[in-house]
C-alpha positions in Angstrom: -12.0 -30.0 8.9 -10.5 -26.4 9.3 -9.1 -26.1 13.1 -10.9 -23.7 15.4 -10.1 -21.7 18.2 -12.2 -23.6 20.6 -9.7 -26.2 19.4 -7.2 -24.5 20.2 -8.7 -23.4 23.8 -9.5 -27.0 24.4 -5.6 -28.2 24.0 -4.3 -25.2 25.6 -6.7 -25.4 28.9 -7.8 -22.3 28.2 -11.6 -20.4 27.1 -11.8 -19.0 23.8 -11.5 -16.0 24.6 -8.3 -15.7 25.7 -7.4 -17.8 22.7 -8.9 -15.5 20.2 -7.0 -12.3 22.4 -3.9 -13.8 22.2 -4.0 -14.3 18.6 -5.0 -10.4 18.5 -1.5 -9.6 20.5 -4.4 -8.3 23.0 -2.2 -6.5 26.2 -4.7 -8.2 28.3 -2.9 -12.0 27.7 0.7 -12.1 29.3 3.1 -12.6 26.7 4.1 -16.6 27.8 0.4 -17.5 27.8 0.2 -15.5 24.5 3.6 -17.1 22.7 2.3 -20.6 24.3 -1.3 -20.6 22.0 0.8 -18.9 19.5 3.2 -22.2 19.4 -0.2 -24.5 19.6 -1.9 -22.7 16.7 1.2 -22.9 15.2 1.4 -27.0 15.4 -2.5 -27.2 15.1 -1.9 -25.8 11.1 -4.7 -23.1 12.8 -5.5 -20.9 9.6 -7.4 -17.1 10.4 -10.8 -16.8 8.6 -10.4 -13.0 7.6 -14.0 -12.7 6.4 -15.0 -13.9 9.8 -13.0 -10.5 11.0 -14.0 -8.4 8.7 -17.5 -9.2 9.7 -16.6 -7.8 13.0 -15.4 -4.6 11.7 -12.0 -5.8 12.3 -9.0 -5.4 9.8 -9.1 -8.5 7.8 -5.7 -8.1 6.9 -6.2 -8.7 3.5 -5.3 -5.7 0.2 -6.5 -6.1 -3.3 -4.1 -5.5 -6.4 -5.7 -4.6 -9.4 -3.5 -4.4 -12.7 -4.2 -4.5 -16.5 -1.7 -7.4 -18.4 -0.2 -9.7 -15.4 1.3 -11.5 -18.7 3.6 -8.4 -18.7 6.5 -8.7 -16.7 6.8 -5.3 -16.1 3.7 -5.8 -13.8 4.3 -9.4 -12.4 7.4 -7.5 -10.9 5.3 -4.7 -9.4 3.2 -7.5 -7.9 5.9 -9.0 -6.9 6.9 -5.7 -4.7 3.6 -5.6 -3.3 3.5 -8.6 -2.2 6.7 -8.6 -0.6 6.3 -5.7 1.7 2.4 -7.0 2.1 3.7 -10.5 3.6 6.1 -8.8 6.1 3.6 -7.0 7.6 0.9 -9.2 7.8 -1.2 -9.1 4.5 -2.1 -10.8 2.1 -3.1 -10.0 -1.5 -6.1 -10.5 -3.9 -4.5 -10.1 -7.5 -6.7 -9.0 -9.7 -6.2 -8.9 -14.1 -8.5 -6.7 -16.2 -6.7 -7.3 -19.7 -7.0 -3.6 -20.3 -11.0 -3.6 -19.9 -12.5 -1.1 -17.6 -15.7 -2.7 -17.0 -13.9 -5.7 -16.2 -12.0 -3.4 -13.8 -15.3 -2.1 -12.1 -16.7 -5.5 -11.5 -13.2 -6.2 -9.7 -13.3 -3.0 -8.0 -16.6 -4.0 -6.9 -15.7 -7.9 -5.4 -12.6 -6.4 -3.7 -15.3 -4.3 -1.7 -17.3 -6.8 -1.1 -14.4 -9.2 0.0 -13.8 -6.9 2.7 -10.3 -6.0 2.0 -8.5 -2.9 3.9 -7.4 -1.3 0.8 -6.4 -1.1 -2.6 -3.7 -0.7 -5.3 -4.8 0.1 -8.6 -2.7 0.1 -12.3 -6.4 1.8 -14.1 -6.6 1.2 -17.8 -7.5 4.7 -18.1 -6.6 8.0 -16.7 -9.0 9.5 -15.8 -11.0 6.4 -14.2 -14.3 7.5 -11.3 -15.6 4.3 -10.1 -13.0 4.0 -7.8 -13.6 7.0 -5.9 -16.9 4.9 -4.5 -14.9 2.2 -2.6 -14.3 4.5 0.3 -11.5 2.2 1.4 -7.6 3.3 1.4 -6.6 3.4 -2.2 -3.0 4.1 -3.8 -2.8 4.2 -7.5 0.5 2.7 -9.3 1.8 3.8 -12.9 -1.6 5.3 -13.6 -4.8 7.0 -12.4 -6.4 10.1 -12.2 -4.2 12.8 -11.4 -5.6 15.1 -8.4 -5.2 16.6 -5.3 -6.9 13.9 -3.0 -5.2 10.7 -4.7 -2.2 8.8 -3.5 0.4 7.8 -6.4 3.5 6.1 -7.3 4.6 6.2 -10.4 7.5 6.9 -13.0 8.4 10.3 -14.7 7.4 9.1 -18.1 8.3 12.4 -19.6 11.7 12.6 -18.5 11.8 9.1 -19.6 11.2 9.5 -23.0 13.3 12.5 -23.0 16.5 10.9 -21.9 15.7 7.6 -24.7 15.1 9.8 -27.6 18.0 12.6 -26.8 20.4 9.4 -27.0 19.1 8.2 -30.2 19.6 12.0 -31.1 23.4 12.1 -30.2 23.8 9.2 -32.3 23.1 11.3 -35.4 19.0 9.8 -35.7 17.1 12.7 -37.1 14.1 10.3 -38.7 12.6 8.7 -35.0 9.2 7.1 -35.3 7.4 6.7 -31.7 5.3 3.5 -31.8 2.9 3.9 -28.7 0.2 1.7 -26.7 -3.3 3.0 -25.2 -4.3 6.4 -26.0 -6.6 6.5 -22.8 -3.4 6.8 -20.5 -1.5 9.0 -19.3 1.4 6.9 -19.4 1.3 6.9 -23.3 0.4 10.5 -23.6 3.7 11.4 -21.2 6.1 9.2 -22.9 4.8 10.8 -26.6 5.0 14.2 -25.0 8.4 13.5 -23.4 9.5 12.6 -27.4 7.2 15.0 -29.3 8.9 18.0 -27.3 12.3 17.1 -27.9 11.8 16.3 -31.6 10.9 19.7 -31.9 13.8 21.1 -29.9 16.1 20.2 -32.3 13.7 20.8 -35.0 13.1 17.4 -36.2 10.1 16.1 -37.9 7.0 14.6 -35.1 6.2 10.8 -36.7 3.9 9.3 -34.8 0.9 8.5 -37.3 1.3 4.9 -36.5 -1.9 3.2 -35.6 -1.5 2.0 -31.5 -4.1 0.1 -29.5 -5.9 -0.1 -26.6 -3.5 -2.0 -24.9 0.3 -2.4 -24.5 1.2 -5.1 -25.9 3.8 -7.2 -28.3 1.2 -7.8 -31.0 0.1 -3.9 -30.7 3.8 -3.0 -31.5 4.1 -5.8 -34.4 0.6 -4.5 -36.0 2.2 -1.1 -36.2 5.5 -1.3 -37.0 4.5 -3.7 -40.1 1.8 -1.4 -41.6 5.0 1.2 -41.1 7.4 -0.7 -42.8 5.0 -2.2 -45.1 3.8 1.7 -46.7 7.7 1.9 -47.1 8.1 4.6 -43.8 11.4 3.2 -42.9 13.1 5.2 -40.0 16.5 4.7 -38.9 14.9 4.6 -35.3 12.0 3.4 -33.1 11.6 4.9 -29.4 8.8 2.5 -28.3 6.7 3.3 -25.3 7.6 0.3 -23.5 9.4 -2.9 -23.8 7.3 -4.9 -25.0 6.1 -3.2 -28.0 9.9 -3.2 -28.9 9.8 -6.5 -29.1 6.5 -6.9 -31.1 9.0 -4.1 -33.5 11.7 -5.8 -33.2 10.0 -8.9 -34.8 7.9 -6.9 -37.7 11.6 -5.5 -38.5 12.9 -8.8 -38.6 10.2 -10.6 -40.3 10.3 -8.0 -42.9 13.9 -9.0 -44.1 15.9 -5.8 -42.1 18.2 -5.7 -39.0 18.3 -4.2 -35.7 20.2 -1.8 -35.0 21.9 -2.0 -38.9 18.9 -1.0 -40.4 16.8 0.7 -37.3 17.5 1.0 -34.0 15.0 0.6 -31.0 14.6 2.0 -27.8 12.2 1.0 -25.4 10.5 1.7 -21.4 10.4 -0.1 -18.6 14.1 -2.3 -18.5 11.5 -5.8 -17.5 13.9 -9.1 -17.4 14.1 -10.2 -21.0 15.5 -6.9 -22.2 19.0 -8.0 -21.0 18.7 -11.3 -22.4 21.7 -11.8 -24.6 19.6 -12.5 -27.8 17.6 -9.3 -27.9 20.2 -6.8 -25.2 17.5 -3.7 -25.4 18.2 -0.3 -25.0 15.7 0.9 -22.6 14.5 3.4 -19.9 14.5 1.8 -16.1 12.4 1.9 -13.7 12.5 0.6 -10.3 9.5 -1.8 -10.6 10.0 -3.9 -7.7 10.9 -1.0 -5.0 7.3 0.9 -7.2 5.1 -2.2 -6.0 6.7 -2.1 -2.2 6.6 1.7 -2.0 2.9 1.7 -3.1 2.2 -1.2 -0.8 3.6 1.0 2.1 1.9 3.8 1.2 -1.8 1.6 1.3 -0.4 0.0 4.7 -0.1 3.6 6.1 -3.2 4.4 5.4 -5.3 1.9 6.3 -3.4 1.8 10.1 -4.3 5.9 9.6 0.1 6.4 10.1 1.7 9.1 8.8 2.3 8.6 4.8 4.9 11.2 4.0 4.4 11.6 0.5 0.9 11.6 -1.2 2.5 11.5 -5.2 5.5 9.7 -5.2 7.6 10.3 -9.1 10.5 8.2 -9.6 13.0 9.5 -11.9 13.9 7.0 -14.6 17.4 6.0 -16.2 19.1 4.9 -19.5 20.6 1.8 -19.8 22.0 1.4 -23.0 22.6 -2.2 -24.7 22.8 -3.6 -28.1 19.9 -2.2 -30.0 21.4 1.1 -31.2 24.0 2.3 -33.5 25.7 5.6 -34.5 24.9 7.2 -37.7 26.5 9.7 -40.2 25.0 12.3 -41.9 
């Protein structure tokens, strides 16, 4: 049976309400009597029911995390920094997966609400998502979301991503650069193409980026394409990929189809996520900070719901190149 704190007032010779204030760091307790049912809540395994607050109006302490593909790593480290600055300052987090479905994002939208949580971070499968605007709770949007005046945001410069990938593969002499993409209904995808679109064009090289994506971001999405590429005998000599992951599903359509990376094309991808350094696949990639993302954005929702100053409403992190294995030089 879950302890109470009329347990905890019955071992500590005290009512309950002074337990329950000097759990709440209420003034009211002196701070021995307060650090002394601290120590016996402590001993007592005593466990907060948030609900129980929240049906108080109180702060239940608790945030909500919404993102599309957890299976990604690029997001498990994003959790990974909201959590981390959520657990030093007292929260805790409700992780939620849509698998790039948006009702399936609503109805989580929705439970979160009715969970009573204090706020929420949001990856959206879509840019320019509405049902969110309903919660009237705090709520910070990471990587993507609709772009406006009244929304807080922390995300990547996609464009200036996808810039710095494909000017390298330029200065290596590629002229023939395919962009393989992921879901057309965000703006990360639209970015990262226009980031490559425009600087195909600057140096008057030919757009190719006829190559059937998805609805998702994902390795099979980037396998699918890059064989029906390879297969109609469209053979590049590169591949900027908007993220790491579709590289790898590329990298394995290459492979499977009897050519080499980077021998026969090489690969760029987004995101730097963990496996990209591994010694058997050594990507060339665009960074981003996902880790410091997911604490900023869990500051910013912290801020908000304790009605602190914020700073920064849209937060843009500028990306970087890290080069590795998956590229060679060319001649003409």
């Amino acid at each position: 049976m879950a302890v109470t704190l009329k347990d905890i007032a019955k071992v500590a010779g005290v009512s309950y309400a002074t337990v329950s204030r000097a759990l709440s760091n209420h003034p009211d307790v002196s701070p021995e009597t307060r650090e002394r049912i601290k120590k016996i809540a402590k001993e007592m395994n005593y466990v907060p029911d948030p609900s129980a607050r929240g049906l108080k109006g109180k702060n239940t302490n608790m945030i909500g995390l919404v993102v599309p593909d957890i299976s990604n790593p690029f997001f498990s480290e994003l959790a990974l920094g909201v959590e981390s600055f959520a657990n030093e300052h007292g929260y805790c987090v409700f992780l939620c997966n849509t698998n790039w479905d948006y009702e399936r994002e609503k109805t989580y939208v929705d439970i979160l609400k009715a969970k009573r949580v204090d706020g929420v971070i949001i990856s959206s499968v879509i840019e320019n998502a509405t049902h969110h605007k309903k919660l009237s709770l705090p709520l910070v949007y990471i990587t993507e979301g609709p772009k406006s005046d009244d929304i807080y945001y922390v995300g990547i410069d996609n464009k200036t991503g996808a810039v710095l990938g494909v000017e390298y593969l330029i200065k290596l002499g590629h002229k023939d650069i395919v962009y393989i993409g992921g879901s057309e209904k965000t703006s990360t995808n639209r970015e990262r193409f226009e980031g490559y679109k425009e600087t195909m064009q600057k140096h008057g090289y030919t757009v190719k980026a006829n190559v059937r994506t998805s609805d998702s971001f994902s390795q099979e999405s980037g396998y699918k394409a890059a064989m029906e590429m390879l297969i109609k005998s469209e053979i590049p000599t590169a591949v900027f990929a908007v993220n790491d992951i579709v590289a790898l599903g590329v990298i394995q359509a290459i492979e499977e189809f009897g050519l080499k990376v980077p021998e026969d094309i090489s690969i760029v991808g987004f995101d730097d996520i963990a496996f990209s350094s591994m010694h058997r696949i050594k990507l060339t990639t665009i960074s981003q900070p996902k880790f410091e993302m997911g604490r900023l954005s869990a500051e910013l929702l912290i801020n908000l719901i304790k009605q602190e100053n914020v700073g920064q409403k849209i937060n843009i992190i500028q990306p970087s190149l890290i080069i590795r294995d998956t590229c060679r030089a060319i001649k003409d």
